[in-house]
PARO-793825 format. One record per residue (C-alpha): residue in three letters; z, x, y. Coordinates in steps of 0.5 Angstrom, whole numbers, always signed. Each point is the difference from the previous one (the first is absolute). Layout:
N
+------+-------+-------+-------+
! code !     Z !     X !     Y !
+------+-------+-------+-------+
!  ALA !     Z !     X !     Y !
...
+------+-------+-------+-------+
END
This chain:
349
+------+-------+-------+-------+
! code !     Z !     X !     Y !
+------+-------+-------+-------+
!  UNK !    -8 !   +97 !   +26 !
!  UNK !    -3 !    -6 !    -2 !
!  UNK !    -4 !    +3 !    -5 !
!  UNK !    +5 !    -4 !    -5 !
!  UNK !    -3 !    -6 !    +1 !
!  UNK !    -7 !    +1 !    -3 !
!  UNK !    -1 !    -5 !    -7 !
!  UNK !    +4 !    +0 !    -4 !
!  UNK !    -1 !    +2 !    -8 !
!  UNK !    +5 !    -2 !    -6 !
!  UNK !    +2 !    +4 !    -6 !
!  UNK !    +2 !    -1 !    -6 !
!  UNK !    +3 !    +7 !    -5 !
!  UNK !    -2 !    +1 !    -7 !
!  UNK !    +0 !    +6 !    -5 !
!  UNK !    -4 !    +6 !    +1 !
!  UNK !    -5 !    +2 !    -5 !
!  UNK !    -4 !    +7 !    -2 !
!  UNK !    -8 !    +0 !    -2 !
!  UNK !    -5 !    -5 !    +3 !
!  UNK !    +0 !    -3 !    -7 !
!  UNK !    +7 !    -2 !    +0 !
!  UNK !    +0 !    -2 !    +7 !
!  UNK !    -5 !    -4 !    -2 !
!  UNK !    +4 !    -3 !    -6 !
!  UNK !    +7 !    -1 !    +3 !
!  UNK !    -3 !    -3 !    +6 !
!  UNK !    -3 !    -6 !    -4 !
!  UNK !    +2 !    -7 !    +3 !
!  UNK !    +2 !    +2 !    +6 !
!  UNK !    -3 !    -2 !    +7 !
!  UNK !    -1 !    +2 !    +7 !
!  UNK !    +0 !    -5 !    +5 !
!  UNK !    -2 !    +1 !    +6 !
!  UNK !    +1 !    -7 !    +6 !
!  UNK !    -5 !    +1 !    +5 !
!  UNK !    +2 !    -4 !    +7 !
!  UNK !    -7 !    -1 !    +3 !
!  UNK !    -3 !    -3 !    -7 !
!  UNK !    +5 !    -4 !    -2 !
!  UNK !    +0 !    +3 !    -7 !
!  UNK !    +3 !    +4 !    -5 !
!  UNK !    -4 !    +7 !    -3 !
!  UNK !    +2 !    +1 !    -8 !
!  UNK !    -1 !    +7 !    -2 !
!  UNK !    +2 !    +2 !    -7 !
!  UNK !    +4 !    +5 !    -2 !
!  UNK !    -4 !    +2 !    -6 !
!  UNK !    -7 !    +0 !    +2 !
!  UNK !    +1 !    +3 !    +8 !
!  UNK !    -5 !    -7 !    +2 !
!  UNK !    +0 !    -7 !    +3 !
!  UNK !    +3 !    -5 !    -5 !
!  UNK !    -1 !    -6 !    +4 !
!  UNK !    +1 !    -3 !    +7 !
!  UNK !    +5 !    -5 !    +1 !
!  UNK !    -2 !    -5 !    +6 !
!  UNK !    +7 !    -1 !    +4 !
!  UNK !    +3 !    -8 !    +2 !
!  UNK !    +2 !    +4 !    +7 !
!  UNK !    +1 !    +6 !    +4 !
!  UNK !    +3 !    +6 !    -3 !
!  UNK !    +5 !    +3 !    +4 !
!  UNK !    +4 !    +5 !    -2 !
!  UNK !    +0 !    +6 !    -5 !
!  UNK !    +2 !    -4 !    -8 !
!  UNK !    +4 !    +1 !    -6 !
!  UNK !    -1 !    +1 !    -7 !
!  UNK !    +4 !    +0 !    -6 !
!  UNK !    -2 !    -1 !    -7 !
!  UNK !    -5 !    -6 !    +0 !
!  UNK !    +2 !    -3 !    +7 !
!  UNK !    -2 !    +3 !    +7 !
!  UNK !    +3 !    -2 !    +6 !
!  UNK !    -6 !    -2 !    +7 !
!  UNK !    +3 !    +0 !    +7 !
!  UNK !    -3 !    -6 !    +4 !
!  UNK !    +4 !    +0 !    +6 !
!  UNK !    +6 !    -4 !    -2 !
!  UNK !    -2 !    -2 !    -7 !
!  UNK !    -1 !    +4 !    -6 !
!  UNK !    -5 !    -2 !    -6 !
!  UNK !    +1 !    +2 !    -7 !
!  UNK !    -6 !    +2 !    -4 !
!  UNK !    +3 !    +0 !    -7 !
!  UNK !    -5 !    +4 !    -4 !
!  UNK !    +3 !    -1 !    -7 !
!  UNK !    -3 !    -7 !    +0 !
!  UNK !    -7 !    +1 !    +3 !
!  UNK !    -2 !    +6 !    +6 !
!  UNK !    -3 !    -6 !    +5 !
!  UNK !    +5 !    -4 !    -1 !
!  UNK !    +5 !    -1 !    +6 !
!  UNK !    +6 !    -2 !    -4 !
!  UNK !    +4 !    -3 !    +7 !
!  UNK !    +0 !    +1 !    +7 !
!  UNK !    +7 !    -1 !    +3 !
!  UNK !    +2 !    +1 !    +8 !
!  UNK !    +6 !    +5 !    +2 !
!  UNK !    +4 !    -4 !    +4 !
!  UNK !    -1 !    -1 !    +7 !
!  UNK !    -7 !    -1 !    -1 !
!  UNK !    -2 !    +4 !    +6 !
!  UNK !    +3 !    +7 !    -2 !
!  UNK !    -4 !    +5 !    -2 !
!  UNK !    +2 !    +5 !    -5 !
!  UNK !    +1 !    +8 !    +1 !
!  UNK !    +2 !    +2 !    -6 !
!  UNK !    +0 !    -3 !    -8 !
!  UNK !    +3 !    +3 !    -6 !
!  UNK !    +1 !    -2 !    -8 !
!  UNK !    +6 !    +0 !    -3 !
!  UNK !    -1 !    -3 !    -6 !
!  UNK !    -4 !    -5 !    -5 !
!  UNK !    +2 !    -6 !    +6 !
!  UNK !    +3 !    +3 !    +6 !
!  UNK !    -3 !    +3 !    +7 !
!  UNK !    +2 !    +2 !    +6 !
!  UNK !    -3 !    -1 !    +7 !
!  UNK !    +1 !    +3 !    +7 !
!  UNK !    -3 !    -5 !    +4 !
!  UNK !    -1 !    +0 !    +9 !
!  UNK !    +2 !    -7 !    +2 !
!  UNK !    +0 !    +3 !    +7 !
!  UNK !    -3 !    -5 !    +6 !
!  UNK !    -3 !    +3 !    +6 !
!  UNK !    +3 !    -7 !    +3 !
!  UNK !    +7 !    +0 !    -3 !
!  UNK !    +2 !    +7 !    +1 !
!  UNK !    +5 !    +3 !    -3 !
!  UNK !    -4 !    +3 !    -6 !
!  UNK !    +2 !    -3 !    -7 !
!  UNK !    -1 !    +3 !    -7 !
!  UNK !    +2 !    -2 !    -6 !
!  UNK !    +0 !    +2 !    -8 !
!  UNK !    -2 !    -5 !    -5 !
!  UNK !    +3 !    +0 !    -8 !
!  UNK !    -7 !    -3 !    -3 !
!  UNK !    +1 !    -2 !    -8 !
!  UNK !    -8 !    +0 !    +1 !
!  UNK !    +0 !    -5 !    -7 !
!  UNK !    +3 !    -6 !    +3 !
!  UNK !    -1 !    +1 !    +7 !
!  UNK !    +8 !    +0 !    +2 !
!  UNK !    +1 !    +4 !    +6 !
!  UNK !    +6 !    +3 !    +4 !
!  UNK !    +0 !    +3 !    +6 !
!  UNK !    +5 !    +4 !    +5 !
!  UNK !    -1 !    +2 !    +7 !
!  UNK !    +0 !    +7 !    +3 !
!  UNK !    -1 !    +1 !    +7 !
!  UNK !    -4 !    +6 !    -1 !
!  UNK !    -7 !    +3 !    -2 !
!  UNK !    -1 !    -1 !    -7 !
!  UNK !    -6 !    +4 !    -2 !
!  UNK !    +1 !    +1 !    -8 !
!  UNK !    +5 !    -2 !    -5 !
!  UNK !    +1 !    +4 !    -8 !
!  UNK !    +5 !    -2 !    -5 !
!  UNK !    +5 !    +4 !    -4 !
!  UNK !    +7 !    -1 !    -4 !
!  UNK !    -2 !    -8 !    +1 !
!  UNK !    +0 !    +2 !    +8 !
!  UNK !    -5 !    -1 !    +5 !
!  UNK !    -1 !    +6 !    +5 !
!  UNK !    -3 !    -3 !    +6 !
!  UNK !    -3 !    +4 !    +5 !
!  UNK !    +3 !    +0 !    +7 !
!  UNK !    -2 !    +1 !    +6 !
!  UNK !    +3 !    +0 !    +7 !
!  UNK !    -4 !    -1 !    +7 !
!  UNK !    +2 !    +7 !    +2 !
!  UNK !    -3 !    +2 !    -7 !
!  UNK !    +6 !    +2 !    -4 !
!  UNK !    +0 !    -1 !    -8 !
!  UNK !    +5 !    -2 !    -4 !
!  UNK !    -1 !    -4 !    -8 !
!  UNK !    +4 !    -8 !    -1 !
!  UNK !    +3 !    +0 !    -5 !
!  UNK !    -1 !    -7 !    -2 !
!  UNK !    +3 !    -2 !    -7 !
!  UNK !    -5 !    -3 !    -6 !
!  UNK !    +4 !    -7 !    -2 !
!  UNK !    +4 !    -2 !    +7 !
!  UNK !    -4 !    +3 !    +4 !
!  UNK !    +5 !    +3 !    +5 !
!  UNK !    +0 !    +6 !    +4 !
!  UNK !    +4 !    +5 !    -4 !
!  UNK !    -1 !    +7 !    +3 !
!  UNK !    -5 !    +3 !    +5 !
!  UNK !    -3 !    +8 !    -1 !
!  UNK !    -1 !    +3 !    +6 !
!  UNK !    -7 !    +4 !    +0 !
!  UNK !    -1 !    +6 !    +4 !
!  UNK !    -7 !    +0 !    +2 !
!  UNK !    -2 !    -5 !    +5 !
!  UNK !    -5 !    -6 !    +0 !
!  UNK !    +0 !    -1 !    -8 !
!  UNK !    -5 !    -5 !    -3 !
!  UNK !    -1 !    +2 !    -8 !
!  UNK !    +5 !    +1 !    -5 !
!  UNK !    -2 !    +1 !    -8 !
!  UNK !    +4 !    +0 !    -6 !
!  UNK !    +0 !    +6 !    -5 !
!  UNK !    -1 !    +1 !    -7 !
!  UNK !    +6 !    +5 !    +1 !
!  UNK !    +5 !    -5 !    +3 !
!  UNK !    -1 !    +1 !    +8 !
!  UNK !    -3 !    -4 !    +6 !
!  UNK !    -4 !    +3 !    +4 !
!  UNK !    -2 !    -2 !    +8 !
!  UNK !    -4 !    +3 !    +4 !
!  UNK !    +0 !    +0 !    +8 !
!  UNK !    -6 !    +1 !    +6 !
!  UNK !    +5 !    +2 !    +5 !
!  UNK !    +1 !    -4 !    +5 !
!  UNK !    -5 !    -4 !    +3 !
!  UNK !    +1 !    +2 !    +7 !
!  UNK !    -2 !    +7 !    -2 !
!  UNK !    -8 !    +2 !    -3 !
!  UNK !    +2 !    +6 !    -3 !
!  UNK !    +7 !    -1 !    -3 !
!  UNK !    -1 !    +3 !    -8 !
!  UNK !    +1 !    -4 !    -5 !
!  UNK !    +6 !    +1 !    -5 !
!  UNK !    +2 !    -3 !    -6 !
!  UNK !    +7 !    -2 !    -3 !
!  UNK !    +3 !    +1 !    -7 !
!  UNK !    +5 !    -6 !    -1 !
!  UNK !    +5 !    -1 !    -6 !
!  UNK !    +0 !    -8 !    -1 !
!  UNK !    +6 !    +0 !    -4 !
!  UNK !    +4 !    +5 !    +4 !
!  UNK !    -3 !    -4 !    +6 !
!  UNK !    -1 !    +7 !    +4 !
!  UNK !    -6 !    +4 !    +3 !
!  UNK !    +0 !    +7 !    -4 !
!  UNK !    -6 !    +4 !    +3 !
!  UNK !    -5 !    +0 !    +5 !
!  UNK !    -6 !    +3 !    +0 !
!  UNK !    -4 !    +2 !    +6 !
!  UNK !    -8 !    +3 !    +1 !
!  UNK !    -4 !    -6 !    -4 !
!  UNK !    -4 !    -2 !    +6 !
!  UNK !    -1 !    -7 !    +3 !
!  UNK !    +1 !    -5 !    -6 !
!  UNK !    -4 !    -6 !    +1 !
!  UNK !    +3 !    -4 !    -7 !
!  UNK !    +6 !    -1 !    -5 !
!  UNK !    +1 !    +7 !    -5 !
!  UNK !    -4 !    +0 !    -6 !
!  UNK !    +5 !    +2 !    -6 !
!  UNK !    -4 !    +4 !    -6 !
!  UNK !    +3 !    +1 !    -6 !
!  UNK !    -1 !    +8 !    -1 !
!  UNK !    +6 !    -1 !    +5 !
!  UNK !    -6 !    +1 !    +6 !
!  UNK !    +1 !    -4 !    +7 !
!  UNK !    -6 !    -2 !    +3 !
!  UNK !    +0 !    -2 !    +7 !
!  UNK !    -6 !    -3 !    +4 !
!  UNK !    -1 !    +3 !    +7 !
!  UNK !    -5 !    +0 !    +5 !
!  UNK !    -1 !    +7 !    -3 !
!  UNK !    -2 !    -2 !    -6 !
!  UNK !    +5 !    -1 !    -7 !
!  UNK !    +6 !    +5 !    +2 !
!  UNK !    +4 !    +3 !    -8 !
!  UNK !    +7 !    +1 !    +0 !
!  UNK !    +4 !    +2 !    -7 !
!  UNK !    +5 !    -5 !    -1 !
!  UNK !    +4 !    +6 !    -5 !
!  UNK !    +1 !    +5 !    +6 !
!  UNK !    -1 !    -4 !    +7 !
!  UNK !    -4 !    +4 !    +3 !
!  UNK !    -8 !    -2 !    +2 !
!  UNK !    -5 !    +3 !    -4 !
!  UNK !    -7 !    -3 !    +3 !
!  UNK !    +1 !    -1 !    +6 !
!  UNK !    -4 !    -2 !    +7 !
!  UNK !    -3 !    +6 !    +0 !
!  UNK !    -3 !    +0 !    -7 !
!  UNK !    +0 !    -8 !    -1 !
!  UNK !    -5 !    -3 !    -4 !
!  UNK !    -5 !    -5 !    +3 !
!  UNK !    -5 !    -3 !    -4 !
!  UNK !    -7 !    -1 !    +2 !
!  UNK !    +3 !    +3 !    +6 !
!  UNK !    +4 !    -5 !    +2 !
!  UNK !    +8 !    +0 !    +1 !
!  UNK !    +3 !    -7 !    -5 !
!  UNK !    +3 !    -6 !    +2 !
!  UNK !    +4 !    +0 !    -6 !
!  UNK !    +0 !    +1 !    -7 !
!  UNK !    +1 !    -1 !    -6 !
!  UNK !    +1 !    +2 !    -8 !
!  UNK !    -3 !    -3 !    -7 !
!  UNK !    +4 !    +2 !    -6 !
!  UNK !    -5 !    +6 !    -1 !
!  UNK !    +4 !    +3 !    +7 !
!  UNK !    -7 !    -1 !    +3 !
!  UNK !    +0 !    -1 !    +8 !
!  UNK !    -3 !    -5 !    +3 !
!  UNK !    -1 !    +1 !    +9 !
!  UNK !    -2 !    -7 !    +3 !
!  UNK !    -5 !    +3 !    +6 !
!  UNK !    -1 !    -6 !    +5 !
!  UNK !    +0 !    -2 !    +8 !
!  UNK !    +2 !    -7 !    +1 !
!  UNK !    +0 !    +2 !    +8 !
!  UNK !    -7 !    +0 !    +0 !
!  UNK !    -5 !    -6 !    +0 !
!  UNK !    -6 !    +4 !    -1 !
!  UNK !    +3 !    +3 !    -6 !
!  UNK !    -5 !    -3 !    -7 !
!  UNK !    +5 !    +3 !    -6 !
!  UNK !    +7 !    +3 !    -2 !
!  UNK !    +1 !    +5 !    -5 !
!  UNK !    +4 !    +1 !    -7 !
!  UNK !    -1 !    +8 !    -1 !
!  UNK !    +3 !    +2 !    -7 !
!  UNK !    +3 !    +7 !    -2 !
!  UNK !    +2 !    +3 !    -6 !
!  UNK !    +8 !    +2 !    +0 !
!  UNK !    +3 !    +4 !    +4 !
!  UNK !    +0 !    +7 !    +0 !
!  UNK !    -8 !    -2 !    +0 !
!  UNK !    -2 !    -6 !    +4 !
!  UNK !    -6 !    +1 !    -3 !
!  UNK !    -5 !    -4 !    +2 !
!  UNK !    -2 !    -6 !    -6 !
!  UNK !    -3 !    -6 !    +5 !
!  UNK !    -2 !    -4 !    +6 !
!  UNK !    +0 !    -7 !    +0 !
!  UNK !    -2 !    -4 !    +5 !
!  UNK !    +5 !    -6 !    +2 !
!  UNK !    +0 !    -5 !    +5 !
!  UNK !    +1 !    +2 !    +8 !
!  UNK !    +6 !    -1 !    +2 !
!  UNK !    +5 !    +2 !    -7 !
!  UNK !    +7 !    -2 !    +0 !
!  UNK !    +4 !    +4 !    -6 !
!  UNK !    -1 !    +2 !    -6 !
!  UNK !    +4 !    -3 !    -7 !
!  UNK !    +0 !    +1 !    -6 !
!  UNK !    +2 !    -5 !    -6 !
!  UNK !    -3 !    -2 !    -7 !
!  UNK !    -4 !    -4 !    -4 !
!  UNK !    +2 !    -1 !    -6 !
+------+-------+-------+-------+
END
């Protein structure tokens, strides 16, 4: 199911809003970057005005899918990581810094606060086998990094309780959460998961981790299902079937909603009883499209990335933004470059 792989998309989660007019006020100051591979550059979209705010041309080729906290946010470039700070100017690269070894590249990225990151990155070598994944303690002020080997997969990391929850994925697809400690940065627990070929996990509002898994890769149509996990008792409680293939990391609303990005299009699941609300059947595709990941604004609107970096002869990629759930009302379509990575949101004050 390789499906999973499709571009990746960032998120950032705020706060739920009600009329348009509110929406439009508690928006204000946040903005949606959008890293585009084949252009080199980086689409600024406001939150408040649903509209391009600028064009940042990049120093180097973006790789991955960002992270934006507060006014920073977080661009994979292969190995490295460039750190906009918008709280000085929203052209500005305030440092560009390399995640040791050099040649990684990284998988999974998250914040957990004002100046420290976490990264998953492959520093696998066709040359040198065996494969080698390593996640990196990142203070992305200084640039001091730390790192500690793994010899599994390592598609995506979330942080909780001081903790990082890596994704962990056996050759023959079973899945588990490393637990790896904040400060010295040692294995401290392992969580078994369920569902097999695991490849995105998300924090909530309530407290719970979040994975999803495609099933095996051997197997085209192996159902998708997601794990609930309890970071501080470090034990999955519940899994979830019927949501379809997931192509991303899970999207935490906070009318307490899950939105999962499939090839159907946005899977909903109700967080309060675990069961699926919207599923594949009846999932929602902008502009008739399924999207590559999502991502929320204060105002709990979505905004679905829409592009196919597969394809050469493809022109443009596509931010489609809906209203909150239950709705998804169509509010806009914009244009971005052909080949999106991600989508995050952070704030210019």
């Amino acid at each position: 199911m390789l499906t999973r792989y499709l571009p990746f998309v960032i998120v950032a989660w705020l706060v739920s809003g009600c009329s348009d007019a509110l929406e439009q006020t508690s928006s204000a100051g946040q903005v949606v970057a959008v890293p585009e591979q084949r252009t080199t550059s980086v689409t600024l979209i406001s939150a408040s005005e649903l509209a391009v705010l600028q064009v940042v041309d990049f120093s180097s080729i973006p790789t991955g899918r960002p992270a934006g906290r507060g006014s920073a946010l977080l661009v994979p470039s292969g190995g490295g990581i460039w750190v906009f700070d918008f709280q000085q100017r929203t052209d500005t690269i305030v440092r560009g810094f390399a995640v040791e070894p050099r040649e990684g590249l990284i998988r999974g990225l998250a914040i957990q606060d004002d100046s420290i990151a976490w990264a998953t990155y492959d520093v696998s070598s066709p040359s040198s086998p065996p494969p080698a994944y390593l996640v990196a303690r990142i203070n992305y002020r200084t640039g001091d990094t730390g790192s500690t080997v793994l010899r599994s997969y390592l598609p995506d990391v979330a942080v909780a309780n001081g903790l990082a929850f890596v994704v962990s994925v056996a050759p023959d697809d079973r899945s588990w959460l490393t637990v790896i400690s904040g400060t010295s940065r040692t294995i401290v627990d392992s969580v078994p998961l369920s569902g097999f070929g695991a490849f995105g996990i998300a924090l909530g509002d309530d407290g719970f981790l979040y994975v999803v898994s495609g099933g095996p890769l051997s197997s085209t149509n192996a159902p998708g299902r997601l794990s609930i996990v309890d970071p501080e008792a470090r034990t999955e409680l519940a899994i979830i079937n019927g949501v379809g293939s997931p192509i991303r990391r899970p999207v935490y609303h906070p009318s307490g909603r899950l939105l999962i990005p499939t090839v159907d299009g946005i899977v909903e699941l109700n967080t309060l009883t675990r069961s699926v609300t919207r599923g594949p059947t009846v999932a929602v595709k902008p502009g008739g499209h399924f999207s590559t990941d999502l991502a929320l604004d204060r105002a709990g609107r979505v905004y679905g990335l829409y592009g196919d970096c597969a394809d050469p002869t493809v022109t443009e990629g596509f931010v489609q933004i809906l209203s909150a759930p239950p709705d998804y009302k169509p509010l806009r379509t914009i244009t971005v470059g052909p080949c999106p990575l991600g989508v995050a949101v952070a704030t210019i004050p």
